[in-house]
C-alpha positions in Angstrom: 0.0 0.0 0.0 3.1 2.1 1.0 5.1 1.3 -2.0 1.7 2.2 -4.3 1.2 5.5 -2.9 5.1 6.3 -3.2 5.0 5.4 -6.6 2.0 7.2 -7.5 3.6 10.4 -5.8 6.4 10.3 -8.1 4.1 9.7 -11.5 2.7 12.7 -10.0 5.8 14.7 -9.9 6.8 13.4 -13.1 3.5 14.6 -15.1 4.0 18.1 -13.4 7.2 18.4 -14.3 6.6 17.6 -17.8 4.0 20.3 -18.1 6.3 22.6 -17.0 8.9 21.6 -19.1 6.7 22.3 -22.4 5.2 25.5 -20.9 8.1 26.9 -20.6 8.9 25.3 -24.0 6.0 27.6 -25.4 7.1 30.5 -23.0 10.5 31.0 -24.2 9.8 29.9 -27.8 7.0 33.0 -27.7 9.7 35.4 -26.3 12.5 34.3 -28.7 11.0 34.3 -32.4 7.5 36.4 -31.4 7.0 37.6 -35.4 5.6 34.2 -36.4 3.3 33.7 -33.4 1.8 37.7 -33.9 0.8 36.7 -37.6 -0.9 33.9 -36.5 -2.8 36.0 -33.8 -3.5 38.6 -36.2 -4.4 36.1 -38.5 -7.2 34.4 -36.1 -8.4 37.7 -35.0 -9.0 38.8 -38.3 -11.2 35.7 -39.2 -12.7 35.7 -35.3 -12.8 39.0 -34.4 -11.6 37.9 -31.1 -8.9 40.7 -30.0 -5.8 38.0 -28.8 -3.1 40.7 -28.0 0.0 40.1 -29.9 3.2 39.4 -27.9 5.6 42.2 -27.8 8.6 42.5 -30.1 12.1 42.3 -28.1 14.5 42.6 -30.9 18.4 41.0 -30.3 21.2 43.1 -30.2 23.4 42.7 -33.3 26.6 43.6 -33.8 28.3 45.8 -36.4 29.4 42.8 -38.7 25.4 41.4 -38.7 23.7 45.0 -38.6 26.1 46.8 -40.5 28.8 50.4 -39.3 31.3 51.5 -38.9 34.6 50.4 -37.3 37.3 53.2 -36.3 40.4 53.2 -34.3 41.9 55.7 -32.8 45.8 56.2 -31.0 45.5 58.4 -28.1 48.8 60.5 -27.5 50.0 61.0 -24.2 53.5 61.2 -24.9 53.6 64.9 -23.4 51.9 63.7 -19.9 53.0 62.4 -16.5 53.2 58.5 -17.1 51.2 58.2 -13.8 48.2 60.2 -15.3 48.3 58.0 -18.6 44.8 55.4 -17.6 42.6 58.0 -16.0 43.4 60.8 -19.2 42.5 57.6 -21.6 39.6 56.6 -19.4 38.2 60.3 -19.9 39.1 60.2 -23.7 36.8 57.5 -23.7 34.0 59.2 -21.4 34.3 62.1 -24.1 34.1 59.8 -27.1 30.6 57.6 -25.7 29.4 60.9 -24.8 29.7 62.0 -28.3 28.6 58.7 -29.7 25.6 58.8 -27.6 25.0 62.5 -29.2 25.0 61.0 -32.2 21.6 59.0 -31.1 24.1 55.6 -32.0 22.5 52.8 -29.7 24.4 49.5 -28.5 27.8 51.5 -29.6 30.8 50.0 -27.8 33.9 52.1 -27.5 36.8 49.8 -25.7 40.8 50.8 -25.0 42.9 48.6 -25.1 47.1 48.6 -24.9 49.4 47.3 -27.1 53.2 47.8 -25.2 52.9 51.5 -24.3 50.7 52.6 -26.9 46.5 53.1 -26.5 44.4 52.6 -28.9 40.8 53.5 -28.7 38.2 50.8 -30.9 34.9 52.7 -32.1 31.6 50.5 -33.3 28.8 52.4 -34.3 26.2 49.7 -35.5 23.8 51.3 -38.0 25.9 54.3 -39.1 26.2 55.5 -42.5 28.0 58.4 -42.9 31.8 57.6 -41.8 33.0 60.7 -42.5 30.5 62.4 -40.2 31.1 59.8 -37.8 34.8 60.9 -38.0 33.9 64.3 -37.2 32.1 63.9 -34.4 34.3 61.6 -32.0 38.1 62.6 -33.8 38.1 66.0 -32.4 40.7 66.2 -29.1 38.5 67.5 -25.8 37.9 70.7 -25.4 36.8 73.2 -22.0 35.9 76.3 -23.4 34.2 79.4 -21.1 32.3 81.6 -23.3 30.2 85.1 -22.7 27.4 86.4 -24.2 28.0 87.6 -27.7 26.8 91.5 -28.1 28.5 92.2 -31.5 26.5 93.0 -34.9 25.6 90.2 -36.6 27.3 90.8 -40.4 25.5 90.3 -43.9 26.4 89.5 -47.5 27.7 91.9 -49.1 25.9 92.8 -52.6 29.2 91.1 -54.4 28.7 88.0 -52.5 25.3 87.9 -53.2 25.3 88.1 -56.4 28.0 85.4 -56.5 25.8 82.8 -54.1 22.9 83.2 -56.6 25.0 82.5 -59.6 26.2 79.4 -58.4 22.7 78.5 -57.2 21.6 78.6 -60.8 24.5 77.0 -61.9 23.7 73.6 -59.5 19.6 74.0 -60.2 20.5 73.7 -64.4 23.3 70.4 -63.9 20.4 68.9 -61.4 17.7 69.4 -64.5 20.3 68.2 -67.4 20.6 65.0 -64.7 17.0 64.5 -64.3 16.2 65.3 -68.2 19.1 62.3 -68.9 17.0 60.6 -66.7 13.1 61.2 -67.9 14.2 62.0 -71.8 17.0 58.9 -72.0 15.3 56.7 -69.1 18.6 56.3 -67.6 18.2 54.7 -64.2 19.1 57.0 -61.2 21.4 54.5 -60.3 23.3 55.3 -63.3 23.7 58.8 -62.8 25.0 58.0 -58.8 28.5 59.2 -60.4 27.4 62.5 -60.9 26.3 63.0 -57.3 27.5 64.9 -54.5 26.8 62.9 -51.5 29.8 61.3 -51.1 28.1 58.8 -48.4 24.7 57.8 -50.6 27.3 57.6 -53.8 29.7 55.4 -52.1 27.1 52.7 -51.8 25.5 53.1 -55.1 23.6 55.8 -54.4 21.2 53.8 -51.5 20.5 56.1 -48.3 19.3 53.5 -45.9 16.1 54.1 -43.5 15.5 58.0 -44.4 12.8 59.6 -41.6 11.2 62.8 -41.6 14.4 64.5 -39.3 15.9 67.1 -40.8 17.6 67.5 -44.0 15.7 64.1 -45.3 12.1 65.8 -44.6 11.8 67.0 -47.9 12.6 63.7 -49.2 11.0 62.1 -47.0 7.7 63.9 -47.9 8.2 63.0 -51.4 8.4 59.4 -50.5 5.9 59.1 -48.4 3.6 59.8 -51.5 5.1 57.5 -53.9 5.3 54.2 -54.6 8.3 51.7 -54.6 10.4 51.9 -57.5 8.8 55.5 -58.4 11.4 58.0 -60.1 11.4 61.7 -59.2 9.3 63.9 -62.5 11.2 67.3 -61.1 13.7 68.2 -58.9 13.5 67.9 -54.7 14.8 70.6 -53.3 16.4 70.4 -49.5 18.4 72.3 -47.3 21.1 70.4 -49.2 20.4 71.2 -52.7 18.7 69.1 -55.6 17.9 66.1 -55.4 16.9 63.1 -57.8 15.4 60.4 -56.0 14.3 56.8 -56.9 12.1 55.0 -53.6 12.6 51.8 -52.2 11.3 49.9 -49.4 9.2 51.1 -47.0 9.8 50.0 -43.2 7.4 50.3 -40.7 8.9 50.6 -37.2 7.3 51.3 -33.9 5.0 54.7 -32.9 6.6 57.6 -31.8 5.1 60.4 -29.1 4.6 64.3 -29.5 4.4 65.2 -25.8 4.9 68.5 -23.9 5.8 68.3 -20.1 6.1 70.4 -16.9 8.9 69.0 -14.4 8.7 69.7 -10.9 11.8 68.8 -9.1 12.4 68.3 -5.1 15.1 68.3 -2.5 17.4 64.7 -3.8 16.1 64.3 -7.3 18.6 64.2 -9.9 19.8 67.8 -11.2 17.7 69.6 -8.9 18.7 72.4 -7.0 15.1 73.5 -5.5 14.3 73.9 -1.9 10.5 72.1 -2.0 10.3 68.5 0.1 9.2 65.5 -2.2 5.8 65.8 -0.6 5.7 70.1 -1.7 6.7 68.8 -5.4 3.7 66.7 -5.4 1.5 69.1 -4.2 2.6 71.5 -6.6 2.1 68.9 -9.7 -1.1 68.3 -8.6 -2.4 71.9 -8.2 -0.6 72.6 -12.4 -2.4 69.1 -13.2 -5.8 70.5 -11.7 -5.5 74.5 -14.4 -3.5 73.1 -17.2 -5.2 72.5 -20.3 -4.2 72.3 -23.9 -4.3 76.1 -24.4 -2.4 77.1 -21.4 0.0 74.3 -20.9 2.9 75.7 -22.7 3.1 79.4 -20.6 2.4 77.0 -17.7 5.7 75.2 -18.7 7.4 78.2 -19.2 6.3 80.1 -15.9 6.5 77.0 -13.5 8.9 74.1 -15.0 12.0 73.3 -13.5 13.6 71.3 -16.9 15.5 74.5 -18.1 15.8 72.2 -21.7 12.5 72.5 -22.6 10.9 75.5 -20.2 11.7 78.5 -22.9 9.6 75.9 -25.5 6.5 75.6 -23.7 8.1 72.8 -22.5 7.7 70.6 -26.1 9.7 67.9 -26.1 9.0 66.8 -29.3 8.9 63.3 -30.9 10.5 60.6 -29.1 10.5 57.2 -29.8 11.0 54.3 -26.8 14.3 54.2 -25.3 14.7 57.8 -25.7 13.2 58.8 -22.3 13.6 57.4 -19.0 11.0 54.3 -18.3 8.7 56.0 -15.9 8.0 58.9 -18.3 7.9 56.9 -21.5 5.6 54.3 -20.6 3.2 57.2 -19.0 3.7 58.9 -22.7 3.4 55.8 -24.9 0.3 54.8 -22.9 -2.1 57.8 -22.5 -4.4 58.9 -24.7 -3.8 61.8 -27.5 -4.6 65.1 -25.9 -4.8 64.1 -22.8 -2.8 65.5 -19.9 -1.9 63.0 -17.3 0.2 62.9 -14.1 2.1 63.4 -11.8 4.5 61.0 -13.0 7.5 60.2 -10.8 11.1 60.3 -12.5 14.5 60.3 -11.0 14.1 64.3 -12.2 11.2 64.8 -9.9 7.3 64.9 -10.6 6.2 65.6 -14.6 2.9 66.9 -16.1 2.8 65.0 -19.7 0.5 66.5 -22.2 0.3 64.2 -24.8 -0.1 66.1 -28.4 0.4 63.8 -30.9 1.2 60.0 -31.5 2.0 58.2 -35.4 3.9 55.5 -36.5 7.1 55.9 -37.5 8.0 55.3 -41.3 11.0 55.1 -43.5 12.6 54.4 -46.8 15.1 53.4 -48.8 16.0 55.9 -51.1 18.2 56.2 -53.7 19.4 59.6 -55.1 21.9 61.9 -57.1 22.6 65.4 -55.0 23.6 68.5 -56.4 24.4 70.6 -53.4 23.7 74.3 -53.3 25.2 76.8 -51.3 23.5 78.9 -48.5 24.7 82.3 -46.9 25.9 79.9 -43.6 28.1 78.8 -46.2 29.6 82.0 -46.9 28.7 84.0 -43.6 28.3 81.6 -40.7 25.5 82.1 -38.0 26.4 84.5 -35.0 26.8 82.4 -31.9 25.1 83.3 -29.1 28.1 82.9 -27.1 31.7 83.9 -27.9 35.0 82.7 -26.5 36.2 84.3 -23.9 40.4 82.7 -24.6 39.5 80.7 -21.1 40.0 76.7 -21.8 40.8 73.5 -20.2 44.5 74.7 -21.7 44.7 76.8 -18.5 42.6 74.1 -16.2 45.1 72.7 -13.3 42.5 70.8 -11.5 38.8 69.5 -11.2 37.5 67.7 -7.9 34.2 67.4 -6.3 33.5 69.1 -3.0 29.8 70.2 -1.5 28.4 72.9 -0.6 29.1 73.7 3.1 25.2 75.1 4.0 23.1 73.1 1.5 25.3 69.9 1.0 24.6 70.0 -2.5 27.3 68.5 -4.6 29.9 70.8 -6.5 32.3 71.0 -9.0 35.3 72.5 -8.2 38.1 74.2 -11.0 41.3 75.5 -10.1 43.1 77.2 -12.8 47.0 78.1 -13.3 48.4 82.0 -13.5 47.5 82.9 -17.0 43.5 81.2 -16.3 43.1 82.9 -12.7 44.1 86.1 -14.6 41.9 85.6 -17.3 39.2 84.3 -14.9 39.5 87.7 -12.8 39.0 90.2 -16.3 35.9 87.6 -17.3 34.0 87.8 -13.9 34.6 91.8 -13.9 33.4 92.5 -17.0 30.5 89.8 -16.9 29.2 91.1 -13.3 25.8 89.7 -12.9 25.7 88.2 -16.1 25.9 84.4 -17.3 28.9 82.9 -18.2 28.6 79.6 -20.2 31.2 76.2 -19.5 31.3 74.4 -22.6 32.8 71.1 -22.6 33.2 69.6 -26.3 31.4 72.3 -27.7 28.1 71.4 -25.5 26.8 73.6 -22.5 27.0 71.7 -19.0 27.1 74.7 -17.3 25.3 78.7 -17.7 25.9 80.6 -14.2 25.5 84.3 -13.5 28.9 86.0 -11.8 27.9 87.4 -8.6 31.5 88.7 -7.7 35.0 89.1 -9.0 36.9 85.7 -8.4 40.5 87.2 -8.7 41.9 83.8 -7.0 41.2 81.2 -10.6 39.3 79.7 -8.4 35.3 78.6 -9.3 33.0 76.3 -8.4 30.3 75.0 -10.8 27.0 73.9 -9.2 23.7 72.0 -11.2 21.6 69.6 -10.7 23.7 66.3 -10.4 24.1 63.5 -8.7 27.5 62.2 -7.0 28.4 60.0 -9.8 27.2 62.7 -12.3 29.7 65.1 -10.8 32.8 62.3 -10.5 32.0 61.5 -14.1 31.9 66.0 -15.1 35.1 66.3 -12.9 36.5 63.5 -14.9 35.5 65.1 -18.2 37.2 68.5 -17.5 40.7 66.7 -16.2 40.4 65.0 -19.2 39.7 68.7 -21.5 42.6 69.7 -19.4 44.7 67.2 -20.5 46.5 67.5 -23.4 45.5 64.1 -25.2 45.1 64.2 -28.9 44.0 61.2 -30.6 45.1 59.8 -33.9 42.5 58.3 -36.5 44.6 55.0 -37.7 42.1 52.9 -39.4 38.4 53.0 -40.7 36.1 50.8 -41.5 32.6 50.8 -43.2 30.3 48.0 -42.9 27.3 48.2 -45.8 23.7 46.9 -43.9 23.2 44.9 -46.7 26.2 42.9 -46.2 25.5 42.4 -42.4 22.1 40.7 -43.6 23.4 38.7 -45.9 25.6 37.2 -43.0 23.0 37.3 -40.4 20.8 34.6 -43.0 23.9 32.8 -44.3 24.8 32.4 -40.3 21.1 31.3 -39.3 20.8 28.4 -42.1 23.7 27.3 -41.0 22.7 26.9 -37.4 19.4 25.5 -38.6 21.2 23.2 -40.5 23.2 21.9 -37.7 20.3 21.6 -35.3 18.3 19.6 -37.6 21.4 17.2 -38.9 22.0 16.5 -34.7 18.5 16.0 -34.2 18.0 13.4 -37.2 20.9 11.7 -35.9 19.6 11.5 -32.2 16.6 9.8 -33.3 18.2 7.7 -35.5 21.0 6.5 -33.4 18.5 6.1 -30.2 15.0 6.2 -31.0 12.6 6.6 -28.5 15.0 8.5 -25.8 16.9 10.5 -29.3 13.7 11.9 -29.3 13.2 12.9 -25.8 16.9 14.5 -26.0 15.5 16.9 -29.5 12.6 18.4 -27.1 15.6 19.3 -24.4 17.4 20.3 -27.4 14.7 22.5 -28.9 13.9 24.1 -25.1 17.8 24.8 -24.6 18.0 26.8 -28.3 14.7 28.7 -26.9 15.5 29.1 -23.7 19.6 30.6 -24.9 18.3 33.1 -27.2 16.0 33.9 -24.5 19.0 34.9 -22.5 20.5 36.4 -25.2 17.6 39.0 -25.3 17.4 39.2 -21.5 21.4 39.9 -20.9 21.8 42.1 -24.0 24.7 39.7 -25.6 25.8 41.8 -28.8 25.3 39.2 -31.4 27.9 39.0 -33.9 28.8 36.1 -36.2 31.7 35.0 -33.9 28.9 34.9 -31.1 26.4 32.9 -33.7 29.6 30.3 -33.9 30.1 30.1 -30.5 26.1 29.3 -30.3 26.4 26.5 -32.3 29.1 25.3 -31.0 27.4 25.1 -27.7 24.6 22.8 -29.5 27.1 20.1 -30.2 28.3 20.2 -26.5 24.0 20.6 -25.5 24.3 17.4 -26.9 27.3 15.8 -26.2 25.6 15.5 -22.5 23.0 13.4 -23.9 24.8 11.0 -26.0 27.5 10.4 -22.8 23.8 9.6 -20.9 22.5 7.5 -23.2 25.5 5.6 -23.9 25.9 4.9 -19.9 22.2 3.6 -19.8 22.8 1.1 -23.0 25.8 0.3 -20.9 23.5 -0.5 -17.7 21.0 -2.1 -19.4 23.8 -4.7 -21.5 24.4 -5.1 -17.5 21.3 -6.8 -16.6 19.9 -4.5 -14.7 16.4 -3.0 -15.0 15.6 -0.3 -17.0 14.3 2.3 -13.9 17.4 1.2 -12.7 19.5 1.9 -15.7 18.1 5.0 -16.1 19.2 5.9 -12.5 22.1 4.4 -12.8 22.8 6.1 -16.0 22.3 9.5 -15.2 24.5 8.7 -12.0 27.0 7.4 -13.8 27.6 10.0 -16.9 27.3 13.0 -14.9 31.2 13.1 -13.5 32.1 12.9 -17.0 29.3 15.8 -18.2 30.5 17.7 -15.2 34.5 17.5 -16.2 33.6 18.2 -20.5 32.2 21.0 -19.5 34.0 22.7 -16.7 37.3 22.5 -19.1 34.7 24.5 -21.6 33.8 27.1 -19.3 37.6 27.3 -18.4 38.5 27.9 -21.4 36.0 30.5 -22.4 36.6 32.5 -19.4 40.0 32.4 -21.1 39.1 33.5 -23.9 37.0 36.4 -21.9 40.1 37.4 -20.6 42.7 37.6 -22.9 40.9 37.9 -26.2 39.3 40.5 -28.7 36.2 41.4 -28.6 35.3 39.0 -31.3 36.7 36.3 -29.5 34.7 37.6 -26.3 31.3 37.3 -28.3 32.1 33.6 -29.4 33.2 32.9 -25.7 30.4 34.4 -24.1 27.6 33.1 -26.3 29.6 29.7 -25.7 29.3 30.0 -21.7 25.8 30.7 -21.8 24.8 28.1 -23.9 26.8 25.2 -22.4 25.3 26.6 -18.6 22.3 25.7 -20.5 22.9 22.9 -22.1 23.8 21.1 -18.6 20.1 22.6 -17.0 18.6 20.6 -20.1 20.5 17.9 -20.2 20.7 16.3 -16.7 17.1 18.2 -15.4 14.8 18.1 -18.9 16.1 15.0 -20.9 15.6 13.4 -16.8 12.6 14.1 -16.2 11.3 13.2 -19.7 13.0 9.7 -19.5 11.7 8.9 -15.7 8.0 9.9 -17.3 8.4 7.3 -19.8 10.0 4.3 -18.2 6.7 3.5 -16.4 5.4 2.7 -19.8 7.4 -0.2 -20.4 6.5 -2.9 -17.6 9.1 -5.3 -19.3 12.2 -4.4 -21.7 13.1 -7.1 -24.3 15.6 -5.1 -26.3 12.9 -3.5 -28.5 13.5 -1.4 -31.3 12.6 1.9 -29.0 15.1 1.2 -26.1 18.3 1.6 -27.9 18.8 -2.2 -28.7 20.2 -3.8 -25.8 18.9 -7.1 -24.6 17.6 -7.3 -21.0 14.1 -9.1 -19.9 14.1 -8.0 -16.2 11.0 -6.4 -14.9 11.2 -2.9 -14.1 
C-alpha cells in the first residue's frame, strides 16, 4: 500500500514536471521568435474578431558585422603627460568619445581601449551608421573646455558682391540637377546610373542607397516625397532640400514602432537628480497636482514656461517633441506611450522629480530606402556663418590645473570645483569683472554643462560649478574636464565601413547554418536512439529557446563569432545526452532493469558531463580574458549556452525519461530502447 502510494507520488511529480517543461517550451519559444506567433494572432483575429493581444517585439542586439557600421580606431597621444596620469586621461578620452557617440543617437555603440606595449588605442563600433565621414567628425576631435560670454557684437550680412556670387552658383547647380534629371526622364537612364554625378559622397559610395530616411531634418523634404510614392517610383522634377537638388528613386518602406509628440512640466524636489530646489518631495507633489488640476491644452505651454523646473524645454513651452521608446527614462515613456492623445496626465514620478505630460500627438514611425543623385547648393551659412550666441572668452581647459568634487558647506549639494594656473586665474579675474551679474557659459566639447550668473570678481582662478547632479554625475563631469585639461590628442589609424546589406546577408547565411546543424543533430539522435533520441530533441529545442531567450534578456551583442560560438554550444548541449544514453545502453547490456539503468545512467555520466564542461567554461573564461572582442562574443555566447545545455540535459532530458520508463513494464531489447537485450522487470 506504502510502495503504491510512493509510486503514484512520483508519476505525479513526473506529469508536473513535464507540463512545466513544455510550458516553458512555449514560453520562451513565444519570447524568442514572437513575429511568427503575432501573424498567426492577427491572422485568427482577423477571421474571429476575437482581440488576442500580440506578444511584444524584443529585438536581439546585433553587432556591427550582422547589422552593419562603422569600425574606427583611434591612438591616443599621451606622450607629453606624466606616465602616472596616462589610464585616467584615456579613461576620460573615452567618457568624451561615448558621450559623443551617444550625441549621435548611436544605440548599442561599444567604445573599448585597449594597450598594445605602451601605446593606447581606442576601438569605435557604431552599428547602424552611415556616414563615416561624419562619424569621424564627431568623435576625432581632441577634448575641449571652453568658457564663453554672451555675444553682443552686430551680426554681419552678405555683401551685394557675394550675393550676387551665391545666386550664380545656385543657378548653376539647379540647371546640372535638371540636365541629370532630363538624362534621366528624356534617355530613361536609371538613377542609379547617374550615382556618379552625385555629391553625397556617403549615398554615392554605396551606389547611391540612403538607408532608412525619416522625416528628421535634411531628409524631410525627401522624405515627404516618399511618403507619396510608390516603390520603384522615379522623381518627375527636382526635390529641393536644405542640401540642394535632389533626384530620387524610392525603395522599401519600413514600418517601425510609434513615436510620441508630448509636452511636459517638471517639478523637481530636494534629492532628485539635477535639482537644485528647496521644495520636500511631498511640496513637489503638491505643486504637480495643483498645475495638473489648471492646465489644459491652451495654457500648458506658458504653464511650462512660468513653472517648469527642466530649463531644456521651459523656454519651448516645454515641447519635447517626438521621441520614440528608449529615448526617455522608463517611468515617463511608458506614461507617454500609454495615455491617450490630448490628454494631460500625471504626476509622474522620475528620478528628475514629478512631470505633467501633455500628450499632443502619436504616429507611427516610417521610413525608406531611397536612392538619389545630390547637387548641393550653397547657402549664406556657407559663406557667412550664423552668430553664436556665445563667444569665447580665450579661457579653456589649456589653462585648467585641476577638477575635484567638494559640496556645498550650508546646502550639502554636490559641487564642481576648478582650479586654474596664473595665466587662467588672470583671465578668470577680467571675465567675472566685466560679466558682473551676467551668465557665463562652460562648454565642454562644444556642448553647454554649465550657464551661471557672476555674482562677484573671483581674482583667486578659483570657481565652483554647481547643477543639478548626482555624486556619480559630478565624478563623471570632474573627470571630463581633467580629461579637456589634459592634453590628449587622438590619432585616427584605421576606418572601417560595414554596408547593412552585407551584415544581412551574413546574419541569414549564419542562421541556415545553425538551422542546419540543429536539424542534422537532431536526425541523428533519433536515428541513433529512438525513443530517448527523441526525448533529447525536445531538451534540445527548449535549450535553443531558452539561450536566445537569455541572449535577449542579458543584451549579448550578437555577432557572427557569437552565432559560432552558439552553435558550438549545440554540439556540447548534446554531447551530454549521447554520454547519458550511452551509460544507460551500458547499464541495461548489465542486466539491470531499466528504472534502474536509467538511474544508474544519469549517476553514472554525470562526473564525465561535469568535467567536459568545466574544461569549456575554463576555457571560455579564457578566452574572456585575454581575447578581442570577437573572440569575447564567441566565448560568451559559448558560456551561456553550455550553462544551458547542462540545465537541459541532466534536469529536462531526466525528467522526460523517468516519465516514460513506467510505460514499459518489461524491456526485451525492442526497437525503442536503444537495442540492448535485458528481460528484467522494471
Amino acid at each position: 500500500m506504502q510502495k503504491n502510494t510512493v509510486t503514484k507520488n512520483l508519476r505525479a511529480k513526473a506529469r508536473w514536471g513535464v507540463v512545466g517543461i513544455f510550458g516553458l517550451l512555449i514560453i520562451t519559444t513565444a519570447f524568442a521568435a514572437p513575429e511568427p506567433i503575432n501573424k498567426g494572432i492577427q491572422w485568427f483575429n482577423t477571421k474571429t474578431n476575437f482581440g488576442l493581444p500580440t506578444i511584444k517585439v524584443w529585438p536581439y542586439r546585433l553587432g556591427l558585422d550582422l547589422r552593419g557600421g562603422v569600425q574606427l580606431t583611434y591612438k591616443a597621444d599621451v606622450s607629453t603627460i606624466d606616465p602616472a596620469k596616462h589610464a585616467s586621461a584615456v579613461e576620460g578620452v573615452r567618457d568624451v568619445i561615448e558621450r559623443r557617440v551617444n550625441g549621435m543617437g548611436v544605440g548599442e555603440s561599444t567604445v573599448q581601449i585597449s594597450k598594445i606595449a605602451d601605446a593606447y588605442r581606442i576601438n569605435v563600433e557604431l552599428p547602424g551608421v552611415t556616414d563615416i565621414a561624419q562619424a569621424i567628425k564627431m568623435i576625432g576631435e581632441t577634448p575641449t573646455l571652453e568658457f564663453k560670454e554672451q555675444n553682443t557684437d552686430q551680426q554681419k550680412t552678405l555683401t551685394d558682391e557675394q550675393k550676387k556670387k551665391l545666386a550664380e552658383d545656385n543657378a548653376t547647380a539647379k540647371k546640372r540637377a535638371t540636365d541629370l534629371l532630363n538624362r534621366s526622364i528624356k534617355n530613361k537612364e536609371k538613377v542609379s546610373d547617374l550615382v556618379a554625378d552625385s555629391e553625397d559622397q556617403v549615398s554615392k559610395n554605396n551606389g547611391g542607397t540612403m538607408e532608412l530616411v525619416g522625416d528628421a531634418e535634411p531628409y524631410k523634404e525627401l522624405y515627404t516625397w516618399a511618403s507619396t510614392h510608390r516603390e520603384g517610383e522615379v522623381t518627375k522634377t527636382l526635390v529641393q532640400n536644405q542640401e540642394g537638388y535632389n533626384i530620387l528613386q524610392r525603395g522599401k518602406e519600413q514600418s517601425t514602432d510609434k513615436e510620441v509628440q508630448a509636452s511636459h512640466i517638471l517639478v523637481c524636489y530636494l534629492g532628485a537628480a539635477r535639482c537644485d530646489t528647496k521644495l520636500t518631495k511631498d511640496q513637489a507633489r503638491e505643486k504637480a497636482q495643483d498645475i495638473i488640476k489648471k492646465a489644459t491644452d491652451k495654457n500648458f505651454a506658458d504653464l511650462a514656461k512660468k513653472e517648469s523646473d527642466d530649463l531644456g524645454s521651459k523656454e519651448k513651452g516645454g515641447d519635447l517633441g517626438y521621441f520614440r521608446k528608449g529615448n526617455m527614462v522608463p517611468e515617463f515613456e511608458k506614461a507617454a506611450f500609454t495615455a491617450e492623445k490630448g490628454t494631460i496626465i500625471g504626476p509622474v514620478e522620475t528620478q528628475f522629480g514629478f512631470h505633467v505630460i501633455y500628450k499632443r500627438d502619436e504616429r507611427p514611425v516610417r521610413q525608406f530606402t531611397l536612392t538619389r543623385v545630390l547637387v548641393r547648393t550653397k547657402t549664406e551659412a556657407d559663406i557667412l556663418p550664423p552668430q553664436s550666441e556665445w563667444k569665447s572668452t580665450g579661457l579653456s581647459g589649456k589653462q585648467l590645473e585641476r577638477a575635484e568634487i567638494v559640496s556645498d558647506s550650508q546646502t550639502g549639494a554636490v559641487q564642481v570645483s576648478l582650479q586654474f594656473n596664473g595665466e587662467g586665474a588672470k583671465l578668470f579675474k577680467d571675465i567675472t569683472t566685466r560679466n558682473l551679474q551676467k551668465p557665463v557659459a562652460i562648454f565642454l566639447d562644444s556642448e553647454s554643462i554649465s550657464i551661471p550668473n557672476v555674482t562677484s570678481i573671483i581674482p583667486d582662478g578659483r570657481a565652483v560649478i554647481t547643477g543639478r547632479f548626482t555624486l556619480q554625475e559630478a565624478k563623471l563631469l570632474a573627470q571630463r574636464l581633467n580629461a579637456g585639461a589634459l592634453p590628449v590628442p587622438v590619432e585616427l589609424l584605421s576606418q572601417q565601413a560595414i554596408g547593412a546589406s552585407l551584415g544581412a546577408q551574413s546574419l541569414q547565411k549564419s542562421l541556415q547554418a545553425g538551422l542546419a546543424g540543429l536539424l542534422v543533430i537532431m536526425l541523428f539522435m533519433i536515428a541513433v536512439y529512438r525513443l530517448p533520441g527523441l526525448i533529447s530533441v525536445i531538451s534540445l529545442c527548449l535549450y535553443t529557446s531558452l539561450t536566445l531567450v537569455i541572449f535577449k534578456l542579458l543584451g549579448v551583442t550578437i555577432t557572427l563569432a557569437g552565432i559560432a560560438g552558439f552553435i558550438m554550444s549545440l554540439g556540447v548541449a548534446i554531447d551530454a545526452n549521447v554520454l547519458i544514453f550511452e551509460r544507460l545502453k551500458e547499464e541495461l547490456r548489465a542486466g539491470k532493469s531499466l528504472k534502474t539503468g536509467v538511474e544508474e545512467g544519469f549517476l553514472r555520466a554525470w562526473t564525465s558531463i561535469r568535467d567536459g564542461n568545466a574544461a569549456t567554461l575554463i576555457t571560455s573564461v579564457i578566452l574572456i580574458w585575454f581575447g578581442t572582442s570577437f573572440v569575447k562574443g564567441f566565448a560568451l555566447t559559448l558560456i551561456i549556452g553550455t550553462l544551458v545545455s547542462l540545465f537541459t540535459a541532466i534536469t529536462v532530458t531526466r525528467v522526460l525519461v523517468r516519465f516514460i520508463t513506467p510505460w514499459f513494464k518489461t524491456y526485451d531489447g525492442g526497437w525503442l530502447f536503444l537495442g540492448a537485450k535485458n528481460n528484467q522487470s522494471t
